[in-house]
C-alpha positions, 0 to 999 in steps of 0.5 A: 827507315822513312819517318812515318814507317819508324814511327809505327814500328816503334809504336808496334814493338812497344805494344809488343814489348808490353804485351798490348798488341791484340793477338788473334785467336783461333776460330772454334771450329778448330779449336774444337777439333784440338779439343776432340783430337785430344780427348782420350774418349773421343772418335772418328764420329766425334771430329765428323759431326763437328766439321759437317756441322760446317759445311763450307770446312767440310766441302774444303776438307773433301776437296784437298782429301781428292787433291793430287797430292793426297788422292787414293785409288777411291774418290773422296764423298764424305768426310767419314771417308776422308778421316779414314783415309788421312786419320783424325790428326791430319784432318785436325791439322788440315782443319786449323790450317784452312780455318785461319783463311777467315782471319785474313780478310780486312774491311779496308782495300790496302790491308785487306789485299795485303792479308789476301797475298799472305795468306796466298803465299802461306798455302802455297808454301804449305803445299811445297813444304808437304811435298818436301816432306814426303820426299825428303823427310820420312821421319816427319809428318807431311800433315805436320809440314802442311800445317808448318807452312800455313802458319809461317806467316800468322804473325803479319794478322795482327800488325795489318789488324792494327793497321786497319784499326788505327786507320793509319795512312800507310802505303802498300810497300810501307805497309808489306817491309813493316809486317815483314821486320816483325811478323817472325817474332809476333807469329811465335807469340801467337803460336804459343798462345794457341798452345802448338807444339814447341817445333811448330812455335819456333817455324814463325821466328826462324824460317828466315835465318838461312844460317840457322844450325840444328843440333840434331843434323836432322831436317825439322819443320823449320828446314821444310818451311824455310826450303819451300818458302824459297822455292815459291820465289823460283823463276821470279826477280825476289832477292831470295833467288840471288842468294847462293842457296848452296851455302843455306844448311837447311838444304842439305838437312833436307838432302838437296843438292843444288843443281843436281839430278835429286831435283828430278822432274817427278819433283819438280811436276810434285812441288807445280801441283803443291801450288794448287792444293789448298786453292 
């Protein structure tokens, strides 16, 4: 590493070790619809009141309900409508997905355009994993996928807020190879502060481990975020796409084949509409 990019990776796995760094939290609407989802007393009106009192999160909500990829035969026109259609956990879901965009905006042009590019790759991956879901993973939740891939990179927050904070002079590519060596393991620790569950936790940590094994043999979380997360780097010169992905055993947890006829057009026109979900 260049000399000012060691000094502060050393000075980030320090406040790390030391448990120093400022770990973001999440924003109240979405730790309020964590909260009524799970109370045993609360309602479908209960979670409704709570986002139309957003109305930003209740436009947002409606718009991705009406999305290609979750529209039914009837449009979409309120939320009561949308809870109905999706069910009160997918919206809960949807909910502390599209709540986190608020957290990646910077005061500071270089960390906030850094921010903006994360969270621009993270709905895109969340998209394709949802899709990944759906066609590979019955025995998962496609809401759950979405979630998984929204959150894959929440750890970079917390490195580009201290970044900005410091006012350390960094440069962009300085700035983006810093997040990426730490991001993984400070993305676990948030996500074990805001209590998600143990499956979702380990998405941060291990999506980049492309020789990770998984004792069940079933595709988990992980596996969809990892698959996605390549898949977003199709048709562009990103080492990934040097990789022999045929060797990646996530793939065949998911239940594809490289190169063969399973990545059919009907997907492939799936995962192009994915990108566009939560824009």
């Amino acid at each position: 590493m260049a000399g000012i990019e060691e000094a502060v990776f050393k000075q980030l796995i320090d406040l790390i070790q030391n448990d120093k760094l400022i770990l973001p939290t999440l924003p109240e609407i979405a730790l309020r619809a964590r909260e009524i989802a799970e109370s045993p007393d609360s309602s479908s009106g209960d979670i409704a009141k709570a986002i139309n009192n957003d109305p930003a999160m209740s436009a947002r909500i409606i718009k991705v309900a009406n999305s290609p990829l979750m529209r039914g035969p009837r449009e979409i026109t309120d939320i009561q409508m949308a809870i109905s259609r999706l069910g009160l956990t997918c919206i809960c879901n949807l909910i502390t997905g599209l709540a986190m965009e608020q957290m990646f905006q910077a005061t500071s042009d270089v960390v906030d355009k850094a921010m903006r590019k994360s969270w621009s790759h993270a709905t895109e991956v969340a998209g394709i994993a949802h899709v990944l879901c759906r066609h590979y993973a019955p025995h998962l939740k496609p809401d759950q996928a979405l979630l998984a891939g929204m959150i894959h990179e929440i750890g970079i927050l917390p490195i580009l807020t201290y970044a900005e904070e410091s006012s350390l002079n960094i440069d962009p590519i300085t700035l983006e190879k810093l997040a990426e060596k730490i991001h993984p393991f400070v993305g676990t620790k948030i996500l074990e502060k805001w209590g998600f569950p143990s499956e979702l936790v380990i998405v941060p940590r291990y999506y980049l481990k492309f020789d990770r094994g998984n004792e069940s043999g079933k595709a988990d979380y992980t596996d969809l975020v990892m698959v996605a997360n390549l898949q977003s780097y199709l048709n562009t010169d990103h080492p990934y796409t040097r990789m022999d992905w045929k060797k990646i055993p996530a793939f065949a947890r998911i239940g594809i084949e490289i190169g063969s006829p399973e990545q059919s057009e009907d997907l492939g026109e799936a995962l192009s509409g994915a990108t566009m979900m939560l824009k």
